[in-house]
C-alpha positions in Angstrom: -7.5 0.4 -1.7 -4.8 2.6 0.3 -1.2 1.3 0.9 0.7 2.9 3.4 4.6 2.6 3.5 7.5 4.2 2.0 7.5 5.8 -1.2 4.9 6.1 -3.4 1.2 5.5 -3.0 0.8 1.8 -4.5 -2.7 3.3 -6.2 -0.4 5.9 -8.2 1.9 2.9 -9.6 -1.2 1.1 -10.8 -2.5 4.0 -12.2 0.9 4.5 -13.5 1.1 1.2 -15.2 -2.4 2.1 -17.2 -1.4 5.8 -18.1 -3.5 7.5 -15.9 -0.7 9.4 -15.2 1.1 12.3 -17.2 4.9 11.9 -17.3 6.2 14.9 -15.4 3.7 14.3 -12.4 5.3 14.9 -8.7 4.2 11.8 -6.6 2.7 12.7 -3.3 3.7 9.9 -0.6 0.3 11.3 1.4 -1.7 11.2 -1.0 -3.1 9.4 -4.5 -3.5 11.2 -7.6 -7.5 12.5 -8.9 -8.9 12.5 -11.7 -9.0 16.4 -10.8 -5.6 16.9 -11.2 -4.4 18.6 -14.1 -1.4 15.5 -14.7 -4.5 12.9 -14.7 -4.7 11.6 -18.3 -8.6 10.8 -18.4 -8.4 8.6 -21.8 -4.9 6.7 -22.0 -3.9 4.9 -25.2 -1.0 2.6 -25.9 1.9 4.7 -26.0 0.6 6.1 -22.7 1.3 3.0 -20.9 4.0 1.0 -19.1 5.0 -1.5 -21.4 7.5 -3.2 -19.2 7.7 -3.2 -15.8 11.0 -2.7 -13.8 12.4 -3.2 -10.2 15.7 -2.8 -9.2 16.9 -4.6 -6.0 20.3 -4.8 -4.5 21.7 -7.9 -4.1 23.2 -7.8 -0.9 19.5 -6.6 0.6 17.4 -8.9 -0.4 17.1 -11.0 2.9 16.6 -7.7 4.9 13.6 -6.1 2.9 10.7 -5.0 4.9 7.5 -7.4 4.8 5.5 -3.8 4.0 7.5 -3.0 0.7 7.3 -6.3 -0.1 4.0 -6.3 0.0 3.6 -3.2 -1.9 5.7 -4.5 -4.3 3.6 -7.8 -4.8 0.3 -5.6 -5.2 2.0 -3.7 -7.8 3.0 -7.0 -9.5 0.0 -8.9 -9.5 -1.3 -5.9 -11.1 0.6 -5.1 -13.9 0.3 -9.4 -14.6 -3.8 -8.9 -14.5 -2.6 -6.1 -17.0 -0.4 -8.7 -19.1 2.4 -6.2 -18.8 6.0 -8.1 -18.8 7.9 -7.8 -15.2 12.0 -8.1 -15.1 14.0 -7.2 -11.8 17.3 -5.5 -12.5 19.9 -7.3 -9.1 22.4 -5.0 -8.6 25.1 -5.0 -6.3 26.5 -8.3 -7.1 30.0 -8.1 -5.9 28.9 -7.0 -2.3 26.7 -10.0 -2.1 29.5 -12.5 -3.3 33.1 -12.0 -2.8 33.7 -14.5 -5.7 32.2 -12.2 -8.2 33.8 -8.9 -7.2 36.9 -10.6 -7.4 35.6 -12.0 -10.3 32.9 -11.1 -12.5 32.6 -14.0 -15.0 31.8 -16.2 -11.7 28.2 -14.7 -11.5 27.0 -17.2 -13.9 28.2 -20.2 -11.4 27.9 -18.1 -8.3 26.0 -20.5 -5.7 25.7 -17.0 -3.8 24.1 -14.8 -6.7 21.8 -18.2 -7.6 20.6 -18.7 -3.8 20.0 -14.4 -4.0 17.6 -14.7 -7.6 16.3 -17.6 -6.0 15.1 -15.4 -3.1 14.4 -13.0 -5.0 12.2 -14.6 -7.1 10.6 -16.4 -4.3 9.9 -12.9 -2.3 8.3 -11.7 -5.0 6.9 -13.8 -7.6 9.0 -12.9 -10.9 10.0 -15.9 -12.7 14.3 -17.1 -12.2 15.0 -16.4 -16.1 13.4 -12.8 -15.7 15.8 -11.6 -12.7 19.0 -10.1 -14.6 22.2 -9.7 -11.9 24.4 -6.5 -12.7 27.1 -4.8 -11.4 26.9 -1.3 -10.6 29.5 1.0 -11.6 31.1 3.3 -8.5 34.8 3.8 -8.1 35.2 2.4 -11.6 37.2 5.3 -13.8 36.9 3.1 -17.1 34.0 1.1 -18.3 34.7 -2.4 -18.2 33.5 -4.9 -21.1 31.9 -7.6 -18.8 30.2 -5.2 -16.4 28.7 -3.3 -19.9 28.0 -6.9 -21.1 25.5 -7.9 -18.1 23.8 -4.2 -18.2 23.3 -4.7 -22.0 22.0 -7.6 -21.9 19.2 -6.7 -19.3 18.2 -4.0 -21.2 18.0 -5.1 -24.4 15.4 -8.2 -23.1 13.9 -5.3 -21.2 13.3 -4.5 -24.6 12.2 -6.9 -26.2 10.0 -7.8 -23.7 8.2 -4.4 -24.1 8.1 -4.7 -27.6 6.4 -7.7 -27.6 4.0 -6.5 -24.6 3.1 -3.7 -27.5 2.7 -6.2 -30.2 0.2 -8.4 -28.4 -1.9 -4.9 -27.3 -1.7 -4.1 -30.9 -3.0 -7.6 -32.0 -5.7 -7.5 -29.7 -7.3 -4.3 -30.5 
């Protein structure tokens, strides 16, 4: 099962997702990792695993992503839900994909711009509305600003929970 494209190999991200793979392994975009190599963990346990999986999108790119990388992306997914391993998509970029919420960053909760864009999003892809987190990215900023830290946090800390749970459920069913 080859997937060509950009990037990485799909095969490596699956094998990823199941701790095949050691953590300071170089990706080859040519070619998948074999059980030969010396960064090919053999036997895998919990800890090795992904216990959440992330993607993060811009925003303001959705529309224009290539029907290969979606595809990629899709494979990967399906995967890792065979593998009952939680999936969250990290949007960034919002204030270049609505002008109401770079003005304005409380507006991304009523933003019909940022809703129609997780709506794609989730669409494109597959991931459940409530599991696509918008976030503004931090660039020319020179101090951090509460409501841009507030969005970030909150993504990450249901990224977290959601792994923890992912672990608890492994654990339960051992």
């Amino acid at each position: 099962m080859h997937h060509g494209g950009v990037g990485i190999q799909t095969d490596d991200i699956i094998k990823l997702l199941s701790g095949y793979i050691e953590d300071d392994y170089s990706f080859n975009t040519f070619t998948p990792i074999t059980q030969e190599d010396l960064k090919y963990n053999r036997n895998p346990t919990l800890k090795d695993r992904i216990h959440c999986l992330v993607a993060v999108l811009p925003a303001n790119t959705v529309s224009m992503m290539e029907e290969v990388t979606l595809k990629q992306m899709r494979v990967v997914r399906e995967k890792a839900r065979d593998f009952g391993i939680p999936q969250v998509i990290i949007m960034t970029k919002v204030d270049e994909a609505c002008p109401l919420v770079k003005d304005n960053l409380e507006k991304i909760y009523t933003s019909k711009k940022i809703k129609q864009k997780i709506e794609e999003c989730s669409l494109k892809l597959g991931v459940p509305v409530n599991c696509i987190y918008p976030v503004r990215n931090y660039h020319e900023e020179r101090a951090t600003d509460v409501k841009m830290d507030t969005l970030i946090l909150d993504a990450l800390q249901n990224i977290a929970h959601f792994a923890n749970d992912y672990v608890e459920d492994q654990i339960d069913n051992q």
